[in-house]
TORLUMDO-87612 format. One record per residue (C-alpha): residue in one letter; x, y, z. Coordinates in steps of 0.02 Angstrom, whole numbers, plus 50000, padded with zeros to 5 digits. Each point is the difference from the previous one (the first is absolute). Layout:
BEGIN
  residu     c1     c2     c3
       A      X      Y      Z
...
# end
This chain:
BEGIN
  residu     c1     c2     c3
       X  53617  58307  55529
       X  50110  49859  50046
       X  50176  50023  50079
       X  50137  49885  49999
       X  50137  49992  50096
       X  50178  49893  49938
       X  49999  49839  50138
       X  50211  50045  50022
       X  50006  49907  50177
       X  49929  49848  49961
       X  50098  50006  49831
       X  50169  50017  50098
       X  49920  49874  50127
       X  49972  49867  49854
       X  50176  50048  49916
       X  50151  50027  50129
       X  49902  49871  50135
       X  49894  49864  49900
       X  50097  50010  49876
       X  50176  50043  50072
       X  50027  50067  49811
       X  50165  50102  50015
       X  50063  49829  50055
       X  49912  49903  49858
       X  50082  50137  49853
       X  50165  49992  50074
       X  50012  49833  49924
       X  49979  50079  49839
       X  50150  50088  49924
       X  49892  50152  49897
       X  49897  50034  50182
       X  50152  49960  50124
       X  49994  50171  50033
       X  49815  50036  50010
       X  49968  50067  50194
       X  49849  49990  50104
       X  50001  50203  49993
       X  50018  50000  49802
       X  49847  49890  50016
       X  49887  50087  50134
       X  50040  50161  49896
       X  49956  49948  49827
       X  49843  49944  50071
       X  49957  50164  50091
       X  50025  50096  49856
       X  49904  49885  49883
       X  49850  50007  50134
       X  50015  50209  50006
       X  49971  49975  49800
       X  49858  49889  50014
       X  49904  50089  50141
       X  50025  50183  49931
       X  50000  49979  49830
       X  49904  49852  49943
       X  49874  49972  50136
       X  49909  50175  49981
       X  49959  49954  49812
       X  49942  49828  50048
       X  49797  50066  49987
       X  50041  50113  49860
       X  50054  49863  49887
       X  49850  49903  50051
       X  49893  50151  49980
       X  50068  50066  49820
       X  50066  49830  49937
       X  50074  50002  49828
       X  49942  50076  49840
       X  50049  49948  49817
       X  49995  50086  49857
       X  49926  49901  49851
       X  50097  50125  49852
       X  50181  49980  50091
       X  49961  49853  50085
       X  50117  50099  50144
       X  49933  49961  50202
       X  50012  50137  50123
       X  50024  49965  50181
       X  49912  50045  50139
       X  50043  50182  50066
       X  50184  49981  50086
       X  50044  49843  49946
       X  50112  50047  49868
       X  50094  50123  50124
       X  49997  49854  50126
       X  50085  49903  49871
       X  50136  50126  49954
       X  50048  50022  50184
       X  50012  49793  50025
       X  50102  50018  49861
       X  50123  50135  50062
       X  50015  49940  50156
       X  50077  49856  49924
       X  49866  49849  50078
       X  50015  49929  49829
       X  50157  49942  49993
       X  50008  49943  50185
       X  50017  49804  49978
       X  50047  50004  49809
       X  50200  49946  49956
       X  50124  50142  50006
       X  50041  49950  49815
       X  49850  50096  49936
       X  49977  50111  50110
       X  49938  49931  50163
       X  50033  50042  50183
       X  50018  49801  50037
       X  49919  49991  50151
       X  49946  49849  50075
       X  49814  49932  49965
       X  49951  50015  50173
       X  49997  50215  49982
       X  49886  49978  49819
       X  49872  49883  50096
       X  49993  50111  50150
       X  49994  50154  49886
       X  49861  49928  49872
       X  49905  49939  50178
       X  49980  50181  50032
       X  49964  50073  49831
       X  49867  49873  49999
       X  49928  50054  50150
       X  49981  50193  49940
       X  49959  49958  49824
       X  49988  49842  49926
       X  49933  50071  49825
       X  50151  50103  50007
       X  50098  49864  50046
       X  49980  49889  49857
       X  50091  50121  49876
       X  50180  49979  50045
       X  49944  49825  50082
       X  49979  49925  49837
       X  50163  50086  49945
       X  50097  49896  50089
       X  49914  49833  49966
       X  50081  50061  49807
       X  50173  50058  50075
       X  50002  49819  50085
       X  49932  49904  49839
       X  50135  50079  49857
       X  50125  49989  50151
       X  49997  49805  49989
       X  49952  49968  49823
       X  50026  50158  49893
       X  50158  50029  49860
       X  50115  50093  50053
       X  49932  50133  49876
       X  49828  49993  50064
       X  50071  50029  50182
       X  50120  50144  49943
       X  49841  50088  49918
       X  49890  49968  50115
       X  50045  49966  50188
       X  50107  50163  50035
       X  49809  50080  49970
       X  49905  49889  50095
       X  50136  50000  50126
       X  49972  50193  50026
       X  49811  49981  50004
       X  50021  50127  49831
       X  49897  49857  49888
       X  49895  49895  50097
       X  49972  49814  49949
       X  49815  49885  49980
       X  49958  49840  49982
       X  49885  49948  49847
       X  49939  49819  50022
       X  49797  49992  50006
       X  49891  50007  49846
       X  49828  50003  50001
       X  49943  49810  49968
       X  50168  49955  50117
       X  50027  50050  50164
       X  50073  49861  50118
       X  50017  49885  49857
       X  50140  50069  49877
       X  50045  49882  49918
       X  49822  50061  49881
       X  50080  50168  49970
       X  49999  50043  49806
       X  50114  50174  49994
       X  50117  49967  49852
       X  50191  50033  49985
       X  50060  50009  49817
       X  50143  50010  49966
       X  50139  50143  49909
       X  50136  50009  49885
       X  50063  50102  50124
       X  50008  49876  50146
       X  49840  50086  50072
       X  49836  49948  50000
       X  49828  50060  49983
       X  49850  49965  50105
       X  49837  50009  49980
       X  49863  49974  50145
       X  49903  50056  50148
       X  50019  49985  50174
       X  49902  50058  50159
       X  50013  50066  50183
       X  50167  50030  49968
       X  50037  50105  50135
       X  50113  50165  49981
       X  49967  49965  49826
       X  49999  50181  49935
       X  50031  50165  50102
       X  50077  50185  50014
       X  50134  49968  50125
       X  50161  49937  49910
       X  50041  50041  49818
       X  50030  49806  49952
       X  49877  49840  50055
       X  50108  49823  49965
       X  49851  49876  49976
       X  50038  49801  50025
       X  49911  49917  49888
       X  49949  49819  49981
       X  49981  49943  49806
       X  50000  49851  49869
       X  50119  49986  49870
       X  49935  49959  49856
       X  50046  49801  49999
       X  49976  49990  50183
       X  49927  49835  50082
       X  49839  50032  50089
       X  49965  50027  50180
       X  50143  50073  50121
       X  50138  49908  49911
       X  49962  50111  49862
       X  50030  50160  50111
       X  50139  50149  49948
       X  50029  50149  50087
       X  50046  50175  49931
       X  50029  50181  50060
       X  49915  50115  49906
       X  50015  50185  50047
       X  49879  50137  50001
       X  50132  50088  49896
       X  50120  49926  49898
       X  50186  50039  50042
       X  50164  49993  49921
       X  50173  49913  50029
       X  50059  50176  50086
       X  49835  49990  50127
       X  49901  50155  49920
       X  49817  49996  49962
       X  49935  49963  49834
       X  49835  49972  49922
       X  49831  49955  50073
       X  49968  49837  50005
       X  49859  49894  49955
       X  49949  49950  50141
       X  49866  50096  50088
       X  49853  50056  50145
       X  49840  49954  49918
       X  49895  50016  50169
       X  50014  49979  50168
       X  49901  49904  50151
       X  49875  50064  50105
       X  50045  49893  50173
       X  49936  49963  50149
       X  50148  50074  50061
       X  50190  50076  49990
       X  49935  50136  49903
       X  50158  50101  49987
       X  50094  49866  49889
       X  49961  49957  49839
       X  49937  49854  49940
       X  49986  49985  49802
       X  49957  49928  49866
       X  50175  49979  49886
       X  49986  50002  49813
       X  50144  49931  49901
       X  49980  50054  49821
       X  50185  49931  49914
       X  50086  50066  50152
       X  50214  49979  50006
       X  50059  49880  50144
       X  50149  49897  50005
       X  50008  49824  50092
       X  50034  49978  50189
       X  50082  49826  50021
       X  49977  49853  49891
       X  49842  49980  49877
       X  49879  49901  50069
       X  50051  50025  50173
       X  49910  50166  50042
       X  49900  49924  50147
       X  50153  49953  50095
       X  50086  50164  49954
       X  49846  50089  50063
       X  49962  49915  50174
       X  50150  50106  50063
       X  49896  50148  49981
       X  49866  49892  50064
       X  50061  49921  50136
       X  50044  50183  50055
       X  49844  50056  49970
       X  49938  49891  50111
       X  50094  50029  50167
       X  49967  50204  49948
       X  49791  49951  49988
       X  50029  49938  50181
       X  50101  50138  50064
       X  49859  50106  49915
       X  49866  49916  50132
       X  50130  50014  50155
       X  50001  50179  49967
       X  49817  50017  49980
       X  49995  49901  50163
       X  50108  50106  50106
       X  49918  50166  49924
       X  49819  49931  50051
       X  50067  49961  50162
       X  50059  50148  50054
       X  49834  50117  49954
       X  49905  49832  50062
       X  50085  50033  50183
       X  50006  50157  49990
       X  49807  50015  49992
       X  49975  49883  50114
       X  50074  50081  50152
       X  49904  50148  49962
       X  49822  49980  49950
       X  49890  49976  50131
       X  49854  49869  49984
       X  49886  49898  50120
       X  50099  49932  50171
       X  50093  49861  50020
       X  49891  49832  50049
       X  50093  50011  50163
       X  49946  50180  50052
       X  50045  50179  49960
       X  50194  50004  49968
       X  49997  50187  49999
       X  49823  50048  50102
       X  50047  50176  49975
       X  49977  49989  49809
       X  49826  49977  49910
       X  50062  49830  49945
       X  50165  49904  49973
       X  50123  49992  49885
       X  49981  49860  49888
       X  50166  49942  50032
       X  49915  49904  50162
       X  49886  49892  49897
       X  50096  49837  49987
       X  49942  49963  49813
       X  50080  50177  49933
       X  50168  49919  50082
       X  49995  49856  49932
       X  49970  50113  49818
       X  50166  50111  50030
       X  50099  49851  50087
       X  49994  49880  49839
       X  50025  50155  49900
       X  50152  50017  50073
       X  50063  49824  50039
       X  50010  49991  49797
       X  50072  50128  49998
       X  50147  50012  50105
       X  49989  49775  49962
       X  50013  50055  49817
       X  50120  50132  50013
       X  50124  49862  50116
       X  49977  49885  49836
       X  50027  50115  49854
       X  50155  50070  50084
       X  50057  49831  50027
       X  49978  49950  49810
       X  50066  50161  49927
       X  50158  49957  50120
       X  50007  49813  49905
       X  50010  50100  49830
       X  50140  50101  50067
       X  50069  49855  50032
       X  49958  49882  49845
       X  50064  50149  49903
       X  50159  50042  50056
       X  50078  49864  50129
       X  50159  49923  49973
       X  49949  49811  50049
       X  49870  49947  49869
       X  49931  49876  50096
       X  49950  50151  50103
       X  49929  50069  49833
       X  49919  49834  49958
       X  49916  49966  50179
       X  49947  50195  49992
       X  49924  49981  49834
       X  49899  49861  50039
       X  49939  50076  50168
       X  49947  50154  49893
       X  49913  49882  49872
       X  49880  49934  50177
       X  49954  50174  50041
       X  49956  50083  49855
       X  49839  49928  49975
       X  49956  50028  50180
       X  50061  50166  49986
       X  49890  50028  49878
       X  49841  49894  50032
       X  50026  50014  50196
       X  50019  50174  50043
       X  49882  50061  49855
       X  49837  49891  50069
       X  50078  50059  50163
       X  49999  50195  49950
       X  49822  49962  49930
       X  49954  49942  50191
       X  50091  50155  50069
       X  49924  50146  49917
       X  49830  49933  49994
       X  50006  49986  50187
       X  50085  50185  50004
       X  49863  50062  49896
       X  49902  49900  50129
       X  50064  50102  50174
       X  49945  50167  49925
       X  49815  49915  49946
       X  49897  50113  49917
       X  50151  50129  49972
       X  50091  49855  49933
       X  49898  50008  49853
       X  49988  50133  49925
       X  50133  50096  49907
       X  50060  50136  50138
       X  50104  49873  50097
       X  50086  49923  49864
       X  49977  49841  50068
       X  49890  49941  49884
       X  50158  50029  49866
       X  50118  49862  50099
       X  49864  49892  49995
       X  49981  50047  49775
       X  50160  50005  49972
       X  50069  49839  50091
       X  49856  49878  49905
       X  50099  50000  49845
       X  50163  49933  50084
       X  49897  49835  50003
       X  49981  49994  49834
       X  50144  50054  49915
       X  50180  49936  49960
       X  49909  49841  50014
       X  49851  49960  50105
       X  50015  49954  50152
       X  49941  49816  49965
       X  50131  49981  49851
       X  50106  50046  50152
       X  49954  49869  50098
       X  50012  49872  49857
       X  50170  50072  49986
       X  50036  49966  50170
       X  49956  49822  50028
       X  50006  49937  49812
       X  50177  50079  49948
       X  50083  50059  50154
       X  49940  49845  50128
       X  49955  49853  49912
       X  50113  50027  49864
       X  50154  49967  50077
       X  49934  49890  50136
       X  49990  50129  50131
       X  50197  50054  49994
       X  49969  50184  50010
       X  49842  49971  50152
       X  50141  49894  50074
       X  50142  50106  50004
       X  49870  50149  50068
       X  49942  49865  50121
       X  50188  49969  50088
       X  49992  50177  50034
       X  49844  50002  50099
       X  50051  49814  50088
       X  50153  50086  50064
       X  49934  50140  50048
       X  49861  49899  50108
       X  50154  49884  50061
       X  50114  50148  50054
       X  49821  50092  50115
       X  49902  49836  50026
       X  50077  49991  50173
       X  49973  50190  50055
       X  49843  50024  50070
       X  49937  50151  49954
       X  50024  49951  49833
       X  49882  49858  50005
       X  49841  50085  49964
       X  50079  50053  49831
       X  50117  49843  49950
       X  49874  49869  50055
       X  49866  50056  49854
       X  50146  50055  49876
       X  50066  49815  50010
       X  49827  49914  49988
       X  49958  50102  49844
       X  50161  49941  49931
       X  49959  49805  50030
       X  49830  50032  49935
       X  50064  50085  49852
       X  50122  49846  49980
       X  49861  49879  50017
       X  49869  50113  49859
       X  50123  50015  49889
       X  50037  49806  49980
       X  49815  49959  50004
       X  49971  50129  49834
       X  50134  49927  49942
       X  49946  49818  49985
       X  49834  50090  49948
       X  50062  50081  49862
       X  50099  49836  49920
       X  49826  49930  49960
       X  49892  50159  49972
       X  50116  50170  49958
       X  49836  50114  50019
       X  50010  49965  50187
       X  50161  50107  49983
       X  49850  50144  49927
       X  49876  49946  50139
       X  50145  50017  50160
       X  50120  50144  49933
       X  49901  50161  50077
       X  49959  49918  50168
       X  50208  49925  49996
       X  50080  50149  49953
       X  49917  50115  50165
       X  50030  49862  50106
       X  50190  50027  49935
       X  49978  50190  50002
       X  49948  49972  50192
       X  50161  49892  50014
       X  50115  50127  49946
       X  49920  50130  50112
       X  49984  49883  50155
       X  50210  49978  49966
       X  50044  50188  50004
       X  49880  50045  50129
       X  50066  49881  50144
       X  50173  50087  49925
       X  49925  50164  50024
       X  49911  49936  50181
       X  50176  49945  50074
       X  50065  50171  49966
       X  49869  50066  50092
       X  50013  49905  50147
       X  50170  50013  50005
       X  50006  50206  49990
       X  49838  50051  50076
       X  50060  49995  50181
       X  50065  50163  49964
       X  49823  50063  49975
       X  50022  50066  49818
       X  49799  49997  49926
       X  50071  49950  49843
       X  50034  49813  50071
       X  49866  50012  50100
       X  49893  50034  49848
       X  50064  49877  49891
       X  50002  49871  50136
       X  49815  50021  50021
       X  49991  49981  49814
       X  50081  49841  49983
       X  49900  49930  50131
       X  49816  50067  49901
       X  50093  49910  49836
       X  50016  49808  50092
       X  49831  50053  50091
       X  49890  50055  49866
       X  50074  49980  49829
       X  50115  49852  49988
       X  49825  49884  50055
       X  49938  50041  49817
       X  50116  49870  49958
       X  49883  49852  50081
       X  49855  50043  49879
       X  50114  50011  49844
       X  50090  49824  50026
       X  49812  49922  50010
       X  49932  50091  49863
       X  50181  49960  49887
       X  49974  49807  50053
       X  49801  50004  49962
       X  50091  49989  49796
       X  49932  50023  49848
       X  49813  49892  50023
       X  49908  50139  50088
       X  50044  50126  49849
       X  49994  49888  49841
       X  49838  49886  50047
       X  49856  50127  49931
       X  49976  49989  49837
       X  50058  50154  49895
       X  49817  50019  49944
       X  49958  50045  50164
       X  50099  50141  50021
# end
């Protein structure tokens, strides 16, 4: 069975001297007294949680999965979840970035990213439970009455009711603007709805006594397409104006997936038969309402593949510098042994070393971006909050699309290192690999991510955020260009930068006269700005390194070596992807359709 231990170093490495974070909170009044030993400690705990308690039923939820039954249309957990869930709960893990007001701890961003990075890494089925939850707390935050937020958030604050989102129906998936689920609605001011949707995940389960369901619907003389959109909560069970539980509602488990993978959550199959919601927001602006949840949800389905990645790592290395197998090309390493340990062979390297260069890259960038939302929440200059914002609006998609192809790469090639063993169930290593497919797919594919990225967040407002991201990297490369031992990392960083300058105008002219060359570049675009991103914190991460390793500390020496295997072996990928971006949309649109 797998084992998993919390990555704390590299964690306070990323925080206290990437980062300099205690320094970066200061500037905000609610965190001014946040110290680096209130962070390091949060952390450690949340780690002790993830590796004792959630880790060991990572293979039982994959093994048991979940089982509905059809007369109560109730879903049981796997065995220990629901105890796992009751001790997240009292420990208070909840509540830990959530506003004092209704409960919450209001601790700074940086602790729930770091904290989800490692619940990820045990569990990710388990994970996705009180994951969602907050996507919910964060949604009704912004756009909920004041009546939905006093009867709802103190709940979902204390992880007591957990939270869903309900968007996908089965003829619309990406596309919602088709959706059909209908809002009617009351004398009362309610409204009744009446629908299905599917792989809603957390949809129905045995470990809270309430479920608050988002739910995307049409009023009855709404416009069509997404302009048409509302959004309502409608809970599991209804409650009254004094918070206690009421009737069941009619809305309902009618079945639930069989997957590929995350066994332990539940995906199901909604039925809305009349059920009671009440409108989030404005009518007709449900979409907009809902992409706080979503946009959310998509930095968590990225975290979810960094945590898969480190996991797959460590039980990657760990049986590589222990099973023995052929010798190295260059002779015996160990004669003494009947053969050598695989860690020799150069190829099984270069599988663990971009394992973890995404890693401990992706861990430098999520960190950095839960820092901006700190930051976009809560600082006192809002042209902080503004520049923040928009910074966080350039990385989500690569958050999402990046490091999930990039966990995808990972555990296959940790699967990979233990070969045959790899494969089969024993392992578990074949489970990273099962589990981490789906973070491709959903909260928006990873294409509709890349259209997002260079349609909306590039193009759209002629490259202002890309801009404002670029200044940081240009003075970064002005402030080490002249130090030697920098060179090797700031020479490539800036090049990719001009090259990224000079693609971007290109698809831009390109797209004036032909938008699907937007469709035919965004994939190929948005990796060569994932490798961007990485290339900028990496050099940051390298001149650390240099600068502290004298001291002989493995940890610099280790992520020194790292850096350099990124600009050696990864960051080249980025030659292939601007030719194949500029070879446009010809090459893919020529054939006839027939001939498919």
């Amino acid at each position: 069975m797998p084992t998993y231990t919390p990555p704390l170093r590299d964690m306070q490495f990323v925080m206290h001297e990437v980062l300099n974070a205690v320094d970066a909170l200061r500037e905000i009044p609610r965190h001014a007294e946040v110290d680096a030993d209130t962070l390091d400690a949060v952390v450690a705990e949340a780690g002790k949680f993830a590796a004792e308690v959630l880790a060991p039923l990572n293979a039982v939820g994959d093994r048991e999965g979940c089982k509905l039954d059809k007369a109560s249309h109730e879903v049981r957990t796997p065995t220990g979840f629901k105890e796992a869930y009751a001790a997240f709960v009292e420990g208070g893990w909840p509540a830990l970035p959530c506003e004092p007001e209704f409960g919450g701890q209001g601790l700074p961003v940086l602790l729930n990213q770091c904290m989800y990075e490692m619940l990820n890494s045990a569990n990710q089925a388990w994970t996705m439970y009180p994951g969602l939850t907050h996507g919910a707390y964060e949604c009704l935050t912004i756009h909920g009455t004041d009546a939905q937020k006093r009867m709802y958030l103190p709940k979902l604050t204390s992880g007591h009711w957990t939270g869903t989102m309900c968007l996908t129906e089965p003829h619309c998936g990406t596309d919602l603007g088709l959706l059909r689920t209908k809002a009617e609605p009351q004398a009362d001011g309610t409204y009744k709805l009446t629908g299905q949707k599917i792989f809603i995940s957390a949809g129905e389960h045995d470990m809270v006594e309430n479920i608050v369901h988002l739910v995307l619907a049409r009023l009855p003389d709404a416009p069509a397409g997404n302009k048409g959109i509302s959004l309502f909560v409608v809970p599991k069970y209804l409650v009254d104006a004094d918070g206690r539980l009421g009737a069941r509602n009619a809305i309902t488990c009618g079945a639930i997936e069989h997957k590929m993978g995350i066994h332990g959550n539940a995906t199901c199959q909604m039925n809305l038969d009349g059920a009671v919601g009440t409108l989030v927001g404005e009518p007709n602006k449900g979409l907009q309402a809902m992409f706080v949840m979503m946009n959310a949800a998509r930095l968590g389905v990225g975290n979810q593949s960094l945590g898969l990645t480190e996991s797959a790592y460590q039980n990657a290395a760990a049986y590589a510098k222990e099973r023995r197998q052929m010798r190295a090309l260059s002779g015996p390493k160990e004669p003494d042994q009947g053969a050598d340990r695989i860690i020799v062979h150069p190829d099984v390297r270069k599988m663990l070393l971009t394992a973890r260069a995404y890693a401990e890259g992706g861990r430098a960038v999520a960190m950095h971006t839960a820092l901006l939302i700190d930051k976009e929440l809560h600082h006192p200059d809002p042209e902080v909050r503004k520049a923040c914002a928009d910074e966080v609006a350039l990385l989500t998609p690569i958050i999402k699309a990046f490091f999930t192809d990039n966990g995808w790469i990972a555990t296959s090639h940790c699967l990979q290192v233990f070969g045959g063993h790899g494969y089969i169930a024993e392992w578990g290593m074949e489970q990273y690999v099962r589990d981490s497919r789906i973070n491709m797919i959903y909260e928006g594919t990873n294409t509709v991510q890349s259209l997002d990225l260079l349609g909306r967040k590039v193009l759209g407002d002629n490259g202002r955020k890309l801009k404002a991201f670029g200044k940081h990297i240009a003075q970064f490369v002005e402030d080490n260009g002249v130090d030697e031992k920098m060179l090797e990392f700031v020479n490539p960083l800036a090049d990719l930068g001009d090259k990224v300058t000079k693609l971007t105008t290109e698809l831009g002219f390109k797209a004036m006269k032909n938008p699907d060359e937007v469709g035919a570049a965004a994939v190929d675009y948005l990796r060569v700005c994932g490798h961007l991103v990485f290339a900028y914190f990496w050099a940051r991460m390298a001149k650390i390194a240099l600068d502290r390793q004298a001291g002989g500390d493995p940890f610099y020496v280790a992520k020194l070596h790292t850096a350099r295997f990124y600009f050696a072996k990864l960051l080249p990928e980025t030659a292939g992807l601007i030719r194949s971006a500029r070879a446009g949309l010809e090459p893919l649109m020529a054939m006839d359709e027939a001939l498919f």
